[in-house]
N, C-alpha and C positions, 0 to 999 in steps of 0.2 A: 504494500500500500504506500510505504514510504521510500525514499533512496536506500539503498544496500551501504550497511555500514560495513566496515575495516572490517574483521572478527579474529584478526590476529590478538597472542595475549603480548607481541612484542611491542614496547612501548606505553604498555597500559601503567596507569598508575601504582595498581600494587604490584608488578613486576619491576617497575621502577625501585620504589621503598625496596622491595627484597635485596634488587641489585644494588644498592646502594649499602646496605646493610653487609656483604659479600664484602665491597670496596674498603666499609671501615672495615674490618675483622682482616682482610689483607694488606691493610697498613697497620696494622697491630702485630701482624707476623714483621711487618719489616723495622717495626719500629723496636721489636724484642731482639732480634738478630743484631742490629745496630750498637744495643748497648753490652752487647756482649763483650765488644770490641772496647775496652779499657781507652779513657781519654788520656790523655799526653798535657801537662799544663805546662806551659813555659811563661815564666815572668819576670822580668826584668826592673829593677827595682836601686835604690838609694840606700844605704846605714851610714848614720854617724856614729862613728868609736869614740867613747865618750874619752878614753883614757887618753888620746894622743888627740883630739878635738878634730880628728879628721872625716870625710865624707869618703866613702867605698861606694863605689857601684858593686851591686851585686847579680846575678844571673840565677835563678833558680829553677831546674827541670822535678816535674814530679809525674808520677803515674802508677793507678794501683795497679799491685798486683790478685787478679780474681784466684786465692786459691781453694776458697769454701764456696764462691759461688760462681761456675761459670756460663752464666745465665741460660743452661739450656732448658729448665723448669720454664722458665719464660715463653721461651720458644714454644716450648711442646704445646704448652699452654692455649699461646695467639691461633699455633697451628691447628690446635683441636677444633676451638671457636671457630676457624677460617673452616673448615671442613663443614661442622656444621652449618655452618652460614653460607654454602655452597650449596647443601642439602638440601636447607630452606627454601633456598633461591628456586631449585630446581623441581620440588613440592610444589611450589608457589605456581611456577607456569604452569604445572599440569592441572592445577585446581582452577589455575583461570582459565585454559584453556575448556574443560571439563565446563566450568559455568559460562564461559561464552558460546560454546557448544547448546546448552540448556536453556540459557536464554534466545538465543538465535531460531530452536523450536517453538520455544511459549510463542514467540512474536508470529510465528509462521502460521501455527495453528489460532493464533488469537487472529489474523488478518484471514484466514478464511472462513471462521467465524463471524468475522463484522462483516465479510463480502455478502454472506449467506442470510444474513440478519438484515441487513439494508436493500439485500438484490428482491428477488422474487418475491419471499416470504412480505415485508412489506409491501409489497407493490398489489400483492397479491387482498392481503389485509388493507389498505386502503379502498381498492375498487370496492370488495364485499361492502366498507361501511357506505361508498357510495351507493351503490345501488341501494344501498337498505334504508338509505334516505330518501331516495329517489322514490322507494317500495313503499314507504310508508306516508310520505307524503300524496301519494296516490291509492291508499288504503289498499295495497295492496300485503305489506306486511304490516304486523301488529309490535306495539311500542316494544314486546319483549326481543323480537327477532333484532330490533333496530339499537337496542342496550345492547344485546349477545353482539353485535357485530361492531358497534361502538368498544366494548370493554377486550375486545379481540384487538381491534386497533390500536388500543393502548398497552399493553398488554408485550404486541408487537413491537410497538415503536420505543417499551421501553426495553425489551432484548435488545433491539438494535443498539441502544447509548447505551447498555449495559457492557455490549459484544466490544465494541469502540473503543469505551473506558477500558477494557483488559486490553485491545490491541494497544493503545498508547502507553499504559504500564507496561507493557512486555517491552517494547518500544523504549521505555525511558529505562529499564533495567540495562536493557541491551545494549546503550550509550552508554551507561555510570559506566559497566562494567568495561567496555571499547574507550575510554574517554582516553588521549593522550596524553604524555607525561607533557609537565611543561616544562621548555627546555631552560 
């Protein structure tokens, strides 16, 4: 009934968030690796010797040594999260894919529902109440035939904006769930 949406789940907002969620946990692996690597401090620096009133420049190199911890706790750590958060990511399309799949039906069958709810069925339910007004103002039908055929017409016309109202929900589901990430 409406334009054909994307229905991929690539770029959807919740595979966005996942991927993203993947991105930090793989910079948490590189940022554990990183300090594993001992920093080097060099500093260069002034002393006055109080005893001979003179000023020394001085030169100072430092750098720990890791030998109780050499950060690979860390590591295993980022890496574990990194894996799950890989998992996730990879849960994640298949369930959006799975619900854009589900949604992309609701719509299908909610649009041949409204086609069949609006097409004949109405058309059909209009005419009846015409004639039955037509019938009855010509005493040919009696006030109840022309109720029965009035309360059919409404009856109808509201399956029809019933059928509708679901085609546009399945409709707006089917968008939340396709909506692109923003870049």
């Amino acid at each position: 009934m409406g334009p054909d949406l994307d229905t991929s789940a690539a770029g959807t907002l919740t595979l966005a968030a996942a991927q993203a969620d993947f991105a930090v946990a793989d910079a948490q692996v590189k940022l554990a690796r990183s300090q594993r690597v001992p920093d080097i401090n060099v500093g260069p620096g002034l002393r006055r010797l109080s005893q001979t009133n003179d000023t020394a420049f001085v030169f100072s190199i430092s750098m720990p040594i890791p030998l109780f911890n050499s950060g690979e706790a860390a590591v295993a750590q980022a890496s574990a999260e990194r894996n799950r958060a890989e998992a996730q990511t990879r849960m994640t399309a298949l369930d959006v894919e799975q619900a854009i799949t589900n949604a992309r039906a609701d719509a299908d069958n909610a649009a041949v529902t409204a086609r069949a709810a609006t097409g004949p069925a109405l058309a059909a339910a209009l005419e009846a109440a015409r004639i039955a007004r037509i019938g009855y103002r010509e005493g040919k039908f009696g006030q109840l035939d022309l109720l029965d055929a009035e309360r059919t017409l409404a009856e109808t016309r509201l399956a029809a904006i019933d059928a509708l109202a679901a085609y546009q929900n399945a409709r707006a589901q089917l968008e939340r769930l396709t909506a692109p990430a923003p870049q």
